[in-house]
Every structure is written in structure tokens, then in C-alpha cells.
C-alpha positions as CSV (number, residue, x, y, z in Angstrom):
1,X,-15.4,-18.2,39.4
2,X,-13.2,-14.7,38.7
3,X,-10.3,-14.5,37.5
4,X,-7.4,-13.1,39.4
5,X,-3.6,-13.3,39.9
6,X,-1.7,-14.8,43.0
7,X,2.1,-14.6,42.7
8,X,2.5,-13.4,39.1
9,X,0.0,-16.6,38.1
10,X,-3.6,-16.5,37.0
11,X,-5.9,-18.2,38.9
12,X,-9.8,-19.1,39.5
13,X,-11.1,-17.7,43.2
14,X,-15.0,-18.2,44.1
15,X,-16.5,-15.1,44.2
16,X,-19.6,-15.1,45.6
17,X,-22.8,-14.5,44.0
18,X,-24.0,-13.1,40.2
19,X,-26.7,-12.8,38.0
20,X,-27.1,-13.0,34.2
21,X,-29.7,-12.1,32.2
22,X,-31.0,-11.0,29.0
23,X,-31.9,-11.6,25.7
24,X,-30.7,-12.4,22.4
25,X,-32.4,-12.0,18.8
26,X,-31.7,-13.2,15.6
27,X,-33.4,-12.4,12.3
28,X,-32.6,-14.2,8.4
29,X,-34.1,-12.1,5.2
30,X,-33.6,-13.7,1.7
31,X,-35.2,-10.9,-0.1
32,X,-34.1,-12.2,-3.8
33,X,-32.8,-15.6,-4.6
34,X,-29.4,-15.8,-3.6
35,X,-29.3,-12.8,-1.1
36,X,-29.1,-13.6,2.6
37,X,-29.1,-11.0,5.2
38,X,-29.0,-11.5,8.9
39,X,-29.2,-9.2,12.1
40,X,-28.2,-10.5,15.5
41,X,-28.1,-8.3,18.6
42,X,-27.8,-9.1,22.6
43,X,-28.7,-7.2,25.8
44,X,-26.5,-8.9,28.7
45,X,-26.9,-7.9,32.5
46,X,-24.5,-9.5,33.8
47,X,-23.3,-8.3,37.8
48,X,-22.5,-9.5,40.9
49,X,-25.2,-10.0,43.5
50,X,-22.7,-9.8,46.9
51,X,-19.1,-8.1,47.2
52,X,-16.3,-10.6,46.9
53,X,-13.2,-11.6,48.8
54,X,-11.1,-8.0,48.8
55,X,-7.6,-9.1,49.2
56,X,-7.9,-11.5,45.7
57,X,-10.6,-9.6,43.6
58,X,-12.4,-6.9,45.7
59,X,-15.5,-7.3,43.3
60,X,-18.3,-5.2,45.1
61,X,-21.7,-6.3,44.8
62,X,-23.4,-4.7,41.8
63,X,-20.2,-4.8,39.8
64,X,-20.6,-5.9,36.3
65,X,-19.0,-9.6,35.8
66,X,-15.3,-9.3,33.8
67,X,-15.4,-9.4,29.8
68,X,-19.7,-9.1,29.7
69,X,-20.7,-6.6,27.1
70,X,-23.9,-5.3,27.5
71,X,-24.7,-4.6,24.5
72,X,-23.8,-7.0,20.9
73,X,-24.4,-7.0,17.2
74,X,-23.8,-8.2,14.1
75,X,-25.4,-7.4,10.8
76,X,-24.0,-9.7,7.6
77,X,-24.9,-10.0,4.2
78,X,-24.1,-13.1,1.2
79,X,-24.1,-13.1,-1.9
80,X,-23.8,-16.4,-4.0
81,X,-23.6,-16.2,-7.8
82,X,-25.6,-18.2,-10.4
83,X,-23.3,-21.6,-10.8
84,X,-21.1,-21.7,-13.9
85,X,-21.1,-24.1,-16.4
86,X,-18.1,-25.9,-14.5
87,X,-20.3,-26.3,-11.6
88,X,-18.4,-23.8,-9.9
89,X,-20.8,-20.9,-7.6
90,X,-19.2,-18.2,-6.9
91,X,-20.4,-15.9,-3.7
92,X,-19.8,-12.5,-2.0
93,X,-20.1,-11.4,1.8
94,X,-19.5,-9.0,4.4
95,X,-20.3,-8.6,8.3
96,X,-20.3,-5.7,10.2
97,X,-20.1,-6.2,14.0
98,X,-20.7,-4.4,17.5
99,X,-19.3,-6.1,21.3
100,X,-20.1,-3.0,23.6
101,X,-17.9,-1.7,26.4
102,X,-16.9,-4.8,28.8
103,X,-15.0,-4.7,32.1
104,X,-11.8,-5.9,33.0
105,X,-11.0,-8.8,35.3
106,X,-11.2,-7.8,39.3
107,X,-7.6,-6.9,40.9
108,X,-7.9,-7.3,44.3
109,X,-6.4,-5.5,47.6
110,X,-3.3,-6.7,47.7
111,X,-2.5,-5.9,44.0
112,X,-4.2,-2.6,44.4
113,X,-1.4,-1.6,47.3
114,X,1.4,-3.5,45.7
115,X,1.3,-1.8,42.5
116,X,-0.5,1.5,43.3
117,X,-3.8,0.7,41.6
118,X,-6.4,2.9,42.1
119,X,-9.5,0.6,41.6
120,X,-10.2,-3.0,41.1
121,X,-11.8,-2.9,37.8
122,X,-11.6,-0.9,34.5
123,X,-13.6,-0.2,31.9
124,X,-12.9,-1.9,27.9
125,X,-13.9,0.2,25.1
126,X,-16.5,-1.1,22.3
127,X,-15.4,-1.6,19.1
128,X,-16.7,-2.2,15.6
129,X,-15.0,-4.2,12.8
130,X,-16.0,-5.0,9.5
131,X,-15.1,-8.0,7.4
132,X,-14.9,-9.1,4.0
133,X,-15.2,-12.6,2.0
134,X,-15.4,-14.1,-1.7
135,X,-15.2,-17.6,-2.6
136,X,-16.3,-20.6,-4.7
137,X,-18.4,-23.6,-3.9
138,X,-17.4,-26.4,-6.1
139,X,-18.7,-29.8,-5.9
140,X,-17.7,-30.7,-2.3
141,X,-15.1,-28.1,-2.0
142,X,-15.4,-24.5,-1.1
143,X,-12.3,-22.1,-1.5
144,X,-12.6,-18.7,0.4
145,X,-10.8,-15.4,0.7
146,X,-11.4,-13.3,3.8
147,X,-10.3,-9.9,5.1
148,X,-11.1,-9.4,8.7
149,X,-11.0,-6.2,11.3
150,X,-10.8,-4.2,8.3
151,X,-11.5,-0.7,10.7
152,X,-8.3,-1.9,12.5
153,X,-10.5,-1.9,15.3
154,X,-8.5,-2.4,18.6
155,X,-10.6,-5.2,20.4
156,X,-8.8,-6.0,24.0
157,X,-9.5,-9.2,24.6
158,X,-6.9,-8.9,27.7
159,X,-6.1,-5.9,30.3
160,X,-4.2,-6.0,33.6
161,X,-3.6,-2.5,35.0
162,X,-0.1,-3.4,36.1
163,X,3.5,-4.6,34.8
164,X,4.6,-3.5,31.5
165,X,3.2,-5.5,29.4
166,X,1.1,-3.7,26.1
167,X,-2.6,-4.4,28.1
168,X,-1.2,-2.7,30.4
């Protein structure tokens, strides 16, 4: 199923065939008490195996499936504190992370003419973004504080190549 738009609405069109495949890793450290570290990365090949209809999406075969980053990674780190005599712990954290360059949704043919498109699918920047936490665990309770996209990173999550909309 792709995404594509039919009168100004977003809808689901079969588009043929795709493969996905790749791997994913994972790795915990605790290398003092109270210190976890983790890595996480991804390798994604995810394209289509046979073009698509070209009036709707006009997806050719090879192209890589819509919002599919190749590459992904995350590297985070925690910190929790000795408890207090209140029974309070206190703890510290961060994460770092990677999605790599994705690709837009497929415009098809008819969008392509109507709006002067040159190409049924564009490319999405990576982006990084770091974020930050502190909090307590208390009995059942756990408070926390978190700062997120602290890079400002600009992470499009949405793009149509038309209108006049911001993604656009």
C-alpha cells in the first residue's frame, strides 16, 4: 500500500511489489553499577520490486519505499544516583540519535502535470537530535524532566511537493 492523494484527499493505492530487508542491532553495557549505556543501529533496504500505477504514484521499480531510512541509530546513556535516605533515587540521561535520508511519498502523473512537478519522489534529509533527562524514582512513583531535539534538528516527518503548505 502507498500513499497518494486523489482530489486534495490522502489515500491507500496497491502498488505492486517491494522488498524489505535488513538488520538491526542492539548492544547494553553497564560498565559500573549504576551506568547503562546502549547502542542501537539499523540497515533498511527497503524498494519496490515492479513500477507502480503512473497516473496515482508512478513509483518505478527499484525506487526506495516512502519514509524508509536506510540507515538508524541511537546511542544513550543513564545514570541513576545512590538512593537517599528518603528512598528517593535520583538519575541522569541523554540520547543521541541518527534516522538517515528517507524518501517522500510517490506523486503520481496526474499530480506531476497538474502542478508542474518534476518527479514523483523526493529525497528527506537525515537529521540528528540530542536529548536530555533527570528525574527521581520514589517508591512507585517516578518524576522526570526531559529536554528533547535539543540541535533543533528539522526532522520532516511530512513532504508534498505541491500547495502552499510549509512541507511544501
Amino acid at each position: 500500500q502507498l500513499l497518494t492523494d486523489v482530489n486534495n484527499t490522502g489515500v491507500n493505492v496497491n502498488g505492486g511489489t517491494a522488498r524489505s530487508q535488513g538488520f538491526e542491532g542492539n548492544v547494553t553495557w553497564t560498565p559500573i553499577d549504576r551506568l547503562t549505556l546502549n547502542v542501537n543501529g539499523a540497515y533498511t533496504d527497503a524498494h519496490l520490486t515492479q513500477d507502480t500505477d503512473p497516473l496515482l504514484t508512478d513509483g518505478k521499480d527499484g525506487n526506495p519505499l516512502p519514509w524508509s531510512p536506510k540507515w538508524s541509530a541511537s546511542l544513550s546513556g543513564d545514570y541513576r544516583f545512590g538512593a537517599m535516605e528518603n528512598g528517593v533515587t535520583p538519575y541522569v540521561g541523554a540520547t543521541w540519535q541518527y534516522v538517515g535520508t528517507r524518501h517522500s511519498d510517490f506523486t503520481g502523473l496526474i499530480y506531476q502535470g497538474a502542478y508542474g512537478i518534476p518527479r514523483a519522489q523526493y529525497a528527506i534529509p537525515s537529521y540528528n537530535s540530542i536529548s536530555l533527562r533527570a528525574g527521581i524514582d520514589w517508591n512507585e512513583w517516578e518524576v522526570e524532566l526531559y529536554a528533547k531535539n535539543l540541535t533543533s534538528a528539522k526532522g520532516i516527518t511530512g513532504f508534498a511537493p505541491y500547495g502552499t503548505s510549509a512541507a511544501s
